[in-house]
N, C-alpha and C positions, 0 to 999 in steps of 0.2 A: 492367137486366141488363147496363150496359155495363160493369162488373168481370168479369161470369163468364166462363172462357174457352171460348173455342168448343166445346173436347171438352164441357163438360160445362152445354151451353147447351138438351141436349135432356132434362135432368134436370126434375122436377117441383117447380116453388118457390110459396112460398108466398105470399110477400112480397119482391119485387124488391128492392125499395128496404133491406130487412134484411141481405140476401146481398150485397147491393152494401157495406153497412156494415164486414159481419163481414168481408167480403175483406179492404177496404182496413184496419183493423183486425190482423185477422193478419199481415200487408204479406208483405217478400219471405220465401222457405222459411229462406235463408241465414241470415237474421236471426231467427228462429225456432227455429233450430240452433245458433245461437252462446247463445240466451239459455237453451236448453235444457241446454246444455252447465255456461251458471254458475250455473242452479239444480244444478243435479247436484252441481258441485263445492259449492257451499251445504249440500248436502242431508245432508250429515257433519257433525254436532257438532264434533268434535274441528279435522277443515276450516275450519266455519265460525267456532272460538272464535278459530284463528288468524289467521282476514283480520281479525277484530275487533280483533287486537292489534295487528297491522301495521299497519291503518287509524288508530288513536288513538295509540300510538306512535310511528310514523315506521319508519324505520331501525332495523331492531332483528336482533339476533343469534339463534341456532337457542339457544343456552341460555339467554338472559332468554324469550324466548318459551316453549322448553317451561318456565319455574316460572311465565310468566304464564299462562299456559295448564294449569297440573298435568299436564303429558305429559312422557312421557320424550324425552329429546333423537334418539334413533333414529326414532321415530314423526312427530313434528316434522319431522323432516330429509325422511322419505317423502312426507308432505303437501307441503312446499315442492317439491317434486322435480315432482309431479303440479301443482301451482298454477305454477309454471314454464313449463314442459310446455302448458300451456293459455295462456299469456299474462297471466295473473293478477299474478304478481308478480316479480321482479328482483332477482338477488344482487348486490351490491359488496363487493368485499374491500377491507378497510383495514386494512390490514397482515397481520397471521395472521385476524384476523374477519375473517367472511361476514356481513353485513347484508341483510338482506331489506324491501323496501319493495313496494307496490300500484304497479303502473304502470297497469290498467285502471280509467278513469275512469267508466266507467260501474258498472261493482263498487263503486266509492268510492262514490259518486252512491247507493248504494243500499244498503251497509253502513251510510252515513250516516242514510238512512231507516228503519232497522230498528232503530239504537240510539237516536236521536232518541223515537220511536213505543213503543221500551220505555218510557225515561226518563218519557214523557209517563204510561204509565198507571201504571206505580210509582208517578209525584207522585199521580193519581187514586184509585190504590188507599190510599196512606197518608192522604189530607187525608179519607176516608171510610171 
């Protein structure tokens, strides 16, 4: 029981050694909130089709993205506005374009594992 914290030491547990797991497991609140946050922005299609394009892409403009993405260039522009906003990703202008890239690495780190994880069962799904 040396994870549990004091307030909540006088609670009934089952298995010390479990709560002790799932603490250090859940870890700090901060980081539970920051991760809940980039499910959230995840949690929209339209969101999520965007960091996909950013992420494989690179550097890419609000117009190549809304036709990679089938959105309109206004709806596009709202999403980046909010993925900004959160720390997600990073405008540069070069010249009159806005280009948009991922600056969170840990987003990348895990957009990577979900188009990898696709990729894999498409080949699965097609070789059977």
């Amino acid at each position: 029981m040396h994870l549990v914290p004091q307030d909540q030491r006088s609670r009934h547990v089952l298995d010390d050694e479990q709560v002790c797991h799932a603490i250090s497991g859940i870890g700090e609140p901060d980081n539970v909130t920051s991760w809940s946050t980039r499910f959230a922005l995840l949690g929209d299609p339209g969101r999520l089709a965007l960091l996909l394009g950013i992420h494989h892409a690179g550097p890419i403009s609000v117009t190549d993205l809304a036709v990679a993405a089938n959105m309109r260039d206004t709806n596009v522009s709202q999403a980046l506005r909010l993925l900004r906003a959160n720390g997600i990703v990073t405008a540069h202008r070069e010249g009159r374009v806005v280009r948009y890239r991922l600056t969170d690495d840990e987003m990348a780190e895990l957009l990577e594992r979900v188009t990898s994880r696709a990729v894999s069962i498409a080949r699965f799904r097609a070789a059977h």
